[in-house]
N, C-alpha and C positions, 0 to 999 in steps of 0.2 A: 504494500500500500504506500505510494506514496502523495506526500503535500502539495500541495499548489495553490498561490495566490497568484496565480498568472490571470491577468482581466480573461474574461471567457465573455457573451452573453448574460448566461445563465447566473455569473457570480459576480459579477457588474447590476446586474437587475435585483438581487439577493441584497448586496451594499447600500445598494441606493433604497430598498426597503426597509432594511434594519437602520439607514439611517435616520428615514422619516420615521419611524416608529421611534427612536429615540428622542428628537426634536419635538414629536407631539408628545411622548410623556412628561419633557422638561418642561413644557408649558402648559399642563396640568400643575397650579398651586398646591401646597401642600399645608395643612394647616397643623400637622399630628408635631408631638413638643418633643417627643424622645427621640433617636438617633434610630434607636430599631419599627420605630413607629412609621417615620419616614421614607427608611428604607423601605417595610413592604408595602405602603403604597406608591412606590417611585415604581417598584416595579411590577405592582398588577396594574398601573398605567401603560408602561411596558410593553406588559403583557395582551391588555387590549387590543392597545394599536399597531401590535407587531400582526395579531389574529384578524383586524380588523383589515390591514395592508394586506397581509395571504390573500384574503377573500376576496378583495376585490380584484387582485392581483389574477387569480384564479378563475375568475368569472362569476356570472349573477345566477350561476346554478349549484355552489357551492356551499356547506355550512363552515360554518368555524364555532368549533366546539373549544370552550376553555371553563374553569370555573366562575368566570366572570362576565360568561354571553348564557342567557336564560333561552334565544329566539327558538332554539332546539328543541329544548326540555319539553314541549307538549307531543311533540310527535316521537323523540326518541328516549325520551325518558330521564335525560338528563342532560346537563350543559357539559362538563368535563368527563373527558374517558381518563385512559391514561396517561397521558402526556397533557403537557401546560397548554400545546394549542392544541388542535387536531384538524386540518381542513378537510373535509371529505363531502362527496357525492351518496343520496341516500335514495332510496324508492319505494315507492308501499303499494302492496304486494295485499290488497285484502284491506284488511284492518290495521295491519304493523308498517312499521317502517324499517328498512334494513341498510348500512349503510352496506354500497356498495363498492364502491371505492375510496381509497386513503390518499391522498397527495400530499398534502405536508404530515409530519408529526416535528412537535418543536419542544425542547424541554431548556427551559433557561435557570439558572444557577447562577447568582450574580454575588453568592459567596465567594471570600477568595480561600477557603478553604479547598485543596486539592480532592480531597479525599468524598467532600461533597459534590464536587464536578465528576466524579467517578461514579457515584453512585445515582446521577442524575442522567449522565452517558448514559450508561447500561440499558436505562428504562428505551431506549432507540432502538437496540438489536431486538427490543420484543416483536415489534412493530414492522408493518408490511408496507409501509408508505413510498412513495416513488422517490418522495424528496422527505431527508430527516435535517435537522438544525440542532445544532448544541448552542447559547449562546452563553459565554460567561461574561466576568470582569477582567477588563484589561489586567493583565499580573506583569510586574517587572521582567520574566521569565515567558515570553507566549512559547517561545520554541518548546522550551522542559513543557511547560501543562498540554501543547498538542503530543509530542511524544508520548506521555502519558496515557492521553485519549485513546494513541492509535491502535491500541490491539480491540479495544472495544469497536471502535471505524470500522476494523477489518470486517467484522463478524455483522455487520449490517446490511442488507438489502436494501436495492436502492442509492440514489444520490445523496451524498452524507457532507456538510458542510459544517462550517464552527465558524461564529462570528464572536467578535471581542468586544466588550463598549466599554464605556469608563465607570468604575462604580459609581454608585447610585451618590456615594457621600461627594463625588465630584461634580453632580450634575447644575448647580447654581454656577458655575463658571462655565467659561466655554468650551465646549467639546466637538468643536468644529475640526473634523480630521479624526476624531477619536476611534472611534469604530474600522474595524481591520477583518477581514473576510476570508476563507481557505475554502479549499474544497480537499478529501479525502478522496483519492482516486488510486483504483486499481493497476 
């Protein structure tokens, strides 16, 4: 397996999404007083607009399933599967709804804990999605924590990317350029 941040389409289009999703979380206010307060909502703002960018990204026939989009939950039972986003294609069949296909799965970790990006990877090789996403926190180190990743990359189906952003406690300053984009390729 190896790395690449060589601009492609696909990971040029990828940048430019996780950037705007970044941009629009920053300009969601925050009103929460503690440090860890802020932090999780810095990033299930995040997390919306990162789900909210897939969707439209993907077209006007897809859901985006996270725990923070409800539009689902009456046809398939719930907003969040396993992973923090989920885009998919769904169809009903009778009474149910079944999803039919998976295009993204995204799981972000914006600890800079290692060991928690590992255990948040992982949940990606579950999954059947055409296209997977790891997003963490920029770390001093990106080369060490992609190495890290790559045995779990390996073991994944599908197109497997890793985007980096600045943590959340740097996001009142400017983070213009911050965000750094790979893809894991065979």
């Amino acid at each position: 397996m190896a790395l690449s941040d060589a601009p492609t389409n696909e990971l040029s289009e990828l940048h430019a999404l996780v950037e705007g999703a970044l941009r629009a979380a920053q300009a969601h206010p925050t009103a929460e007083t503690t440090r860890k307060e802020r932090h999780k909502a810095r990033s299930r703002h995040f997390v919306l607009a990162l789900a909210d960018a897939l969707r439209e990204h993907e077209g006007g026939d897809v859901d985006a399933l996270s725990r923070y989009h409800d539009n689902v939950r009456p046809r398939l039972g719930t907003g969040e599967l396993l992973h923090d986003i989920t885009i998919s294609r769904s169809l009903q069949l009778g009474e149910h709804w079944y999803i039919t296909e998976v295009l993204w799965q995204v799981e972000s970790e914006l600890s800079l804990d290692r060991t928690d990006a590992v255990q948040d990877f992982n949940k990606l090789v579950l999954g059947s999605a055409h296209h997977k996403l790891f997003v963490a926190s920029m770390v001093p180190e990106p080369d060490s924590l992609l190495r890290t990743l790559e045995p779990a990359a390996a073991r994944c189906t599908g197109r497997v990317f890793m985007a980096l952003i600045p943590h959340p406690d740097h996001w009142d300053g400017d983070t213009a350029g911050g965000v750094r984009t790979w893809q894991f390729r065979r």
